[in-house]
C-alpha positions as CSV (number, residue, x, y, z in Angstrom):
1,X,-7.0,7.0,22.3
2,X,-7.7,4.8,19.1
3,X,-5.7,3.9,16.1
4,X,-7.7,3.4,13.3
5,X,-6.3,1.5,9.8
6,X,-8.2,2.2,6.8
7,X,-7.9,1.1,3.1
8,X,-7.0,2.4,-0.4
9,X,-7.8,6.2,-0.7
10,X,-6.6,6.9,-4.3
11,X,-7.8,10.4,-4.1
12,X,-11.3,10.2,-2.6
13,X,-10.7,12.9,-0.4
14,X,-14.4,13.8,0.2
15,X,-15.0,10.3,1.3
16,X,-12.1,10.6,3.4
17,X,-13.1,13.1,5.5
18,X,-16.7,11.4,5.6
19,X,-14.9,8.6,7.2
20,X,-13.2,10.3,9.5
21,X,-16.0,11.8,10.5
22,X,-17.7,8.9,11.4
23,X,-15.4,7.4,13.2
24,X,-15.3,10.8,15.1
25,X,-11.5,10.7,14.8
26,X,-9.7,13.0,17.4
27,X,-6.0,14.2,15.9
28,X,-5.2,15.1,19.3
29,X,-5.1,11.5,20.6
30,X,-6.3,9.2,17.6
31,X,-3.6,7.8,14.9
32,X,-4.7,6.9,11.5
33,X,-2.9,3.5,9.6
34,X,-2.9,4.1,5.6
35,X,-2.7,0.8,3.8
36,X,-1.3,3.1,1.0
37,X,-2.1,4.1,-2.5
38,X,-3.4,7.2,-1.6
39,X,-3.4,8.7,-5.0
40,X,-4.4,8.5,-8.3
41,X,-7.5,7.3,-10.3
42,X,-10.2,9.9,-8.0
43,X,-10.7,13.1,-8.2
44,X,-9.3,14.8,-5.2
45,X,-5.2,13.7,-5.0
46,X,-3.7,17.0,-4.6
47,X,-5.9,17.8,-1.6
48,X,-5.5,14.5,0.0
49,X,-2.0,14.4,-0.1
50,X,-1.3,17.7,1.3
51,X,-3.8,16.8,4.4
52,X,-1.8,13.5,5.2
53,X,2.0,15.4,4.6
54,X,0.4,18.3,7.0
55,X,-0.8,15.7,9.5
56,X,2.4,14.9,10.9
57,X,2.8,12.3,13.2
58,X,-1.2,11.7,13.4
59,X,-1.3,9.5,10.2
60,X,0.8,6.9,9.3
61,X,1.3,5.4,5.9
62,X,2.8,2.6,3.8
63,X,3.4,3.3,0.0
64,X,1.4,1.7,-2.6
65,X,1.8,0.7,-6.3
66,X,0.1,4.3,-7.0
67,X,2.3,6.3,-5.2
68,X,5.2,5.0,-6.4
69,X,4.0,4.9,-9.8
70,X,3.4,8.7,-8.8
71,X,6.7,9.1,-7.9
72,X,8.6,7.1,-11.4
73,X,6.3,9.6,-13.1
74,X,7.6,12.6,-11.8
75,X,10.9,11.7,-12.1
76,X,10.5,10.8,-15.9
77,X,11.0,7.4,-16.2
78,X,7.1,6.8,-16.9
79,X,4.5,7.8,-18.6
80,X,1.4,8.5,-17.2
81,X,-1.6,5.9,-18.1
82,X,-4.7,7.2,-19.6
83,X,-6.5,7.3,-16.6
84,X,-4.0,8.6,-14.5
85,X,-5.3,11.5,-11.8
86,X,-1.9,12.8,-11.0
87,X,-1.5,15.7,-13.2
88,X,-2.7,18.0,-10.4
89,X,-0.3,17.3,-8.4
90,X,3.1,17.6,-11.2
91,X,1.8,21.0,-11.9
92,X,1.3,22.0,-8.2
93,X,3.3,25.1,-6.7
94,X,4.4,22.7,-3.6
95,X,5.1,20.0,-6.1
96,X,8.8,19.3,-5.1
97,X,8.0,19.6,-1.5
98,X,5.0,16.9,-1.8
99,X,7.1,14.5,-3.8
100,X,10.2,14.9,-1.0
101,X,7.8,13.8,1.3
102,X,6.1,10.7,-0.3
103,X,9.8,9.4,-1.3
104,X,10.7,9.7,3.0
105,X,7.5,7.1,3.6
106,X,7.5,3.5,4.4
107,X,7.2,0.4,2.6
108,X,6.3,-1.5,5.6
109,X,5.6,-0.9,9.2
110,X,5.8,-3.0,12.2
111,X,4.8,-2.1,15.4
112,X,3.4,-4.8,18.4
113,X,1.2,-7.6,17.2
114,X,0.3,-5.5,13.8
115,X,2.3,-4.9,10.9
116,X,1.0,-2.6,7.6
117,X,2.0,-3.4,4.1
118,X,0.6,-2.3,0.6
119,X,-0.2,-5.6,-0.6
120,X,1.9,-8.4,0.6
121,X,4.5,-10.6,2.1
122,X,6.6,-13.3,0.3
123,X,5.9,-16.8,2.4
124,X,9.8,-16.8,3.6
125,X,9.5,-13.6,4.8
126,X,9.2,-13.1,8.6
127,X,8.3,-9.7,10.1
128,X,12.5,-9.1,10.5
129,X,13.5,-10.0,7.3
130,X,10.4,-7.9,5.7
131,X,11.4,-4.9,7.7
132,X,15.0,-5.2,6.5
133,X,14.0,-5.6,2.8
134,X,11.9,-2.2,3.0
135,X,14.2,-0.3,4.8
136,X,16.3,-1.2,2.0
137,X,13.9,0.2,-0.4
138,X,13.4,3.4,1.8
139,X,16.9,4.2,1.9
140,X,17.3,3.7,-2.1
141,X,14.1,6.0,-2.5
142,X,15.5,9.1,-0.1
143,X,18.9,9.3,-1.7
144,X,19.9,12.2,-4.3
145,X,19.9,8.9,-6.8
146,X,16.2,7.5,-6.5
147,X,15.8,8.1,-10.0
148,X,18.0,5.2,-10.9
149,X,15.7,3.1,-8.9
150,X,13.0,4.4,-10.4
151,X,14.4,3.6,-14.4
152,X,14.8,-0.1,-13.0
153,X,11.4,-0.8,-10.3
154,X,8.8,-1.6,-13.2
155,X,8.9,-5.2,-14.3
156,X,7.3,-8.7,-13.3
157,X,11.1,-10.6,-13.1
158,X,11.9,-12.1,-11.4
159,X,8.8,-13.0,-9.7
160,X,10.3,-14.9,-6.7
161,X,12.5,-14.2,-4.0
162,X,16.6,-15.4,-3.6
163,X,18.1,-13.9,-0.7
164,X,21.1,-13.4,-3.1
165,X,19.2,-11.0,-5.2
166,X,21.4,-7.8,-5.7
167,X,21.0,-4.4,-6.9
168,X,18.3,-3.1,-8.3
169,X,16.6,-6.5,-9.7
170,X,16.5,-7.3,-5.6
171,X,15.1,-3.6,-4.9
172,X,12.4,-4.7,-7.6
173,X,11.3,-8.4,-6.3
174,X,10.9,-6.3,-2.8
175,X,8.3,-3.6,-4.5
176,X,6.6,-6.0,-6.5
177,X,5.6,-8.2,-3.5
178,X,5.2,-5.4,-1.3
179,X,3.3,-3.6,-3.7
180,X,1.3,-5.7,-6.2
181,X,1.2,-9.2,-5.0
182,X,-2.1,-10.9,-4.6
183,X,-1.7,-14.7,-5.4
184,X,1.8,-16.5,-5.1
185,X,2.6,-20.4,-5.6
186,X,3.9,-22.6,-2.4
187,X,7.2,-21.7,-3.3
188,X,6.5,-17.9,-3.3
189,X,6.5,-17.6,-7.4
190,X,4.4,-14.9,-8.0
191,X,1.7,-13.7,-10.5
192,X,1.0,-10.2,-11.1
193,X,-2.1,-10.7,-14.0
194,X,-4.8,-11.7,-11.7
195,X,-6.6,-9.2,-9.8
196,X,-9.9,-11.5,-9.5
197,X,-11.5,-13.1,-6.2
198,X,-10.8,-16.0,-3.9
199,X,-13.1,-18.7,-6.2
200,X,-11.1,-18.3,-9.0
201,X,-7.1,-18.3,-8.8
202,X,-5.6,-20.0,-11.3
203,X,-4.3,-23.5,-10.1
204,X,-1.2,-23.8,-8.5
205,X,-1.7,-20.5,-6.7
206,X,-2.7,-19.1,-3.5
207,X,-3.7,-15.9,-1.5
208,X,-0.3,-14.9,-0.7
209,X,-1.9,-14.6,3.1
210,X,-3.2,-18.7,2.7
211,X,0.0,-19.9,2.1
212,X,0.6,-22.7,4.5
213,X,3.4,-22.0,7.2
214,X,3.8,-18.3,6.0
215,X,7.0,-17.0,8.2
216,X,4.7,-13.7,9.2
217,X,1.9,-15.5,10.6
218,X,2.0,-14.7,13.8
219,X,1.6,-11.6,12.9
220,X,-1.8,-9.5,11.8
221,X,-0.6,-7.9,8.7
222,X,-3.1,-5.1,7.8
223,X,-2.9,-4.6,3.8
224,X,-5.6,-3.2,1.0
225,X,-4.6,-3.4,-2.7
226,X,-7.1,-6.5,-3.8
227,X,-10.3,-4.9,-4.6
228,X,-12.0,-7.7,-5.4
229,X,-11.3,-9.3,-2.4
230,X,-12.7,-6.9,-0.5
231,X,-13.3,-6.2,2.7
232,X,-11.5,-9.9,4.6
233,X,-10.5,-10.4,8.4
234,X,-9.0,-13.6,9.8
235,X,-7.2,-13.5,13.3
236,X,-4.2,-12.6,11.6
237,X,-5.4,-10.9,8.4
238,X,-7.3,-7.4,7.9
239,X,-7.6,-6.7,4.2
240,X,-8.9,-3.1,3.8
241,X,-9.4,-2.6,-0.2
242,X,-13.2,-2.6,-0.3
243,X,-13.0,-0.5,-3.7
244,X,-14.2,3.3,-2.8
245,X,-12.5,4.2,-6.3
246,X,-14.5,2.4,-8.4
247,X,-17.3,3.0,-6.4
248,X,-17.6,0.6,-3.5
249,X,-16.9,1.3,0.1
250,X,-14.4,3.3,2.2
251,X,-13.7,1.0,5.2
252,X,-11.9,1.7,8.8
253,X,-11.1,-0.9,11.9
254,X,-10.3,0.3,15.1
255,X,-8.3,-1.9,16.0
256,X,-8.4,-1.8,19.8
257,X,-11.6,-4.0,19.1
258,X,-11.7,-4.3,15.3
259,X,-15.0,-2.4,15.0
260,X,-15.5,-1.8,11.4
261,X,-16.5,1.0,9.8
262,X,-17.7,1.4,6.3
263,X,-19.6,4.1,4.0
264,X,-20.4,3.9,0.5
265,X,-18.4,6.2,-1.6
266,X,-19.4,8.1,-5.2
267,X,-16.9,7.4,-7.8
């Protein structure tokens, strides 16, 4: 039995299953870790999204920036960007049932010495408080009301955390960081422009996973979401976003042993 965490799909289905394939993944006593955004910008969301929903308990996922941008969309309260992938799925026959699914995912998951998140954790935030702050998003996105989340979750303020942070303003500090953060100051202040590499982050700022005394560091936090980082592994950092969209790679880790797996993908 392996589990096996692997980084940002955003519909490359085909390279997917090329991966799996390599890694000779068994369904019957492997698990599968998705740093999330598994849609959106390749060719092949539908597809992919229906294999992970019919997977079950096999694969496990955290959402990303794309799916929840998936998500707002199809609730009305975005527009799509111009190159958005996601039509497929808004005009598919299992639509509602797809979308029903994806709002019942995590934002964060904790489980031994690992934990999984999209992009980040604020500096304050332990592995507790982080799992408490996500289940709060989780339950906001599974009720009958998510849409009123959704008409309030896009923004870049505040860009640092309060613990007194209410209502929807707190539900949206939570996504951001979870979801977009890269680089944040000492203090946690956060900037949501730069998408660049590790030589050149503006001054004052930091890899969110550098900052000094980070409450989660005693924890490996598994993540993808900064491309241009690419493929980085400390002892307790795995960043998985090696770019397959934009043609890069599609990387795994067993993490048992953190054997790394990799392929080129075709986008």
């Amino acid at each position: 039995m392996a589990t096996y965490a692997i980084g940002d799909l955003q519909g490359c289905f085909v390279d997917f299953q090329r991966l799996i394939d390599l890694i000779r993944f068994d369904p019957a006593q492997d698990k599968l870790w998705l740093v999330g955004d598994i849609v959106n910008r390749g060719p092949d969301s539908l597809p992919l999204l229906r294999y992970i929903k019919q997977a079950d308990d096999t694969i496990l996922m955290v959402l990303g920036n794309h799916d929840l941008h998936l998500l707002t969309v199809a609730a009305g309260k975005a527009k799509k960007h111009s190159n958005d992938t996601i039509q497929p799925i808004l005009d598919a026959p299992d639509r509602e049932e797809l979308l029903h699914w994806l709002r019942h995912q995590k934002l964060f998951h904790s489980e031994g010495q690992y934990a999984m998140v999209h992009a980040g954790l604020l500096p304050s935030w332990s592995i507790a408080q982080a799992k408490q702050l996500a289940h709060e998003v989780e339950n906001a996105l599974q009720q009958d009301n998510s849409q009123e989340l959704f008409s309030s979750m896009y923004g870049n303020e505040p860009d640092y955390w309060q613990n007194d942070w209410t209502d929807y303003m707190r539900l949206r500090i939570i996504i951001n960081a979870m979801t977009r953060m890269r680089v944040c100051t000492l203090e946690g202040k956060m900037n949501f422009t730069y998408k660049g590499n590790l030589q050149s982050i503006p001054s004052g700022y930091f890899p969110w996973f550098n900052v000094p005394h980070r409450a989660s560091q005693d924890c490996t936090i598994i993540c993808g979401h900064w491309s241009a980082l690419g493929l980085h592994m400390t002892n307790n950092l795995i960043a998985l976003d090696t770019g397959c969209v934009w043609g890069g790679q599609l990387t795994a880790i067993r993490l048992e042993d953190r054997k790394v797996f990799q392929l080129p993908c075709a986008q």
